[in-house]
Residue, then its C-alpha position, 0 to 999 in steps of 0.5 A: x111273339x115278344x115285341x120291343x115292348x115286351x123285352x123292355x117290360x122284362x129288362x125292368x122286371x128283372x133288374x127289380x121284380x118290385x117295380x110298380x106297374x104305374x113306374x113301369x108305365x112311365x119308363x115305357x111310355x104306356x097306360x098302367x093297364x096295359x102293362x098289367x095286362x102285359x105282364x099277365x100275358x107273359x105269365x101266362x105264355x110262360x115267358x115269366x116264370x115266376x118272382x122270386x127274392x135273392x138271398x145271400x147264401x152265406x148269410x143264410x148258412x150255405x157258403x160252399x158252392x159246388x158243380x158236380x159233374x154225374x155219369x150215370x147208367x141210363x139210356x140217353x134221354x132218360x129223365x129218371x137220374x136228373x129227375x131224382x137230383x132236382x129233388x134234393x133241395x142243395x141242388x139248385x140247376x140240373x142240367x144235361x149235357x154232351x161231353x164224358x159226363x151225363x150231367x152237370x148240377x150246381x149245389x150249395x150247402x154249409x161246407x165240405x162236410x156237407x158236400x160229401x154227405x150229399x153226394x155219398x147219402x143222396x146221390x149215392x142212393x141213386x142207383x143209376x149214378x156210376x160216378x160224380x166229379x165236383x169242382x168247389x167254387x172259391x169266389x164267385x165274380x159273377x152271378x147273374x139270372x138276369x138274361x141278356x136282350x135278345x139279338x135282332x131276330x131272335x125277338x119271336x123266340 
């Protein structure tokens, strides 16, 4: 169960992973220790998934973002397609949904060149994938990782 506590510890961590246990303590009104051993529960139930830094990516030579939506010829629920696509290290979220298509995945790499040389060389070589729809990101407004807090008994999820 996550309590208030908990949800204010995960708001802190998101807007910066960085922060000092000691810092957050004093924004939460708790001994340090007992934030350490908060945190280390959270991560051990799963709750924290893990740190990481954000990079720009067109600093770091990836500036076309692209959704490519996937059909492919598998029974539903079967993970073998989006297990193959999570593979590829351009392909940053798989997803499955409802709808025409199977699959929704959200790729970054250098350029339309190098979309289609993903999707013809890498998607291509998987066999279940019939056909793939992408749709190019012109300019990003708005990309967050950062969850929302949760509406009122929705805290035990």
């Amino acid at each position: 169960m996550i309590d208030e506590i908990d949800i204010r510890i995960l708001e802190i961590l998101q807007q910066n992973a960085r922060t000092a246990n000691a810092e957050i303590a004093r924004q939460v009104g708790m001994a340090p220790s007992a934030i350490l051993e908060r945190i280390r529960k959270l991560e051990e139930r799963g709750v924290i998934q893990g740190y990481a830094a954000r990079i720009n990516p067109e600093a770091y030579g990836l500036g076309l973002t692209a959704y490519v939506f996937v059909r492919a010829d598998e029974r539903a629920g079967a993970p073998m397609t989006a297990d193959r696509m999570a593979e590829f290290p351009e392909v940053q979220e798989v997803h499955h949904v409802a709808g025409e298509d199977c699959f929704l995945a959200k790729v970054r790499v250098a350029n339309p060149r190098a979309l289609g040389e993903l999707l013809q060389k890498k998607f291509g070589a998987i066999e279940t994938i019939r056909s793939t729809r992408s749709t190019i990101v012109l300019d990003t407004v708005k990309e967050s990782g950062v969850l929302p807090r949760p509406a009122r008994g929705d805290e035990d999820a």
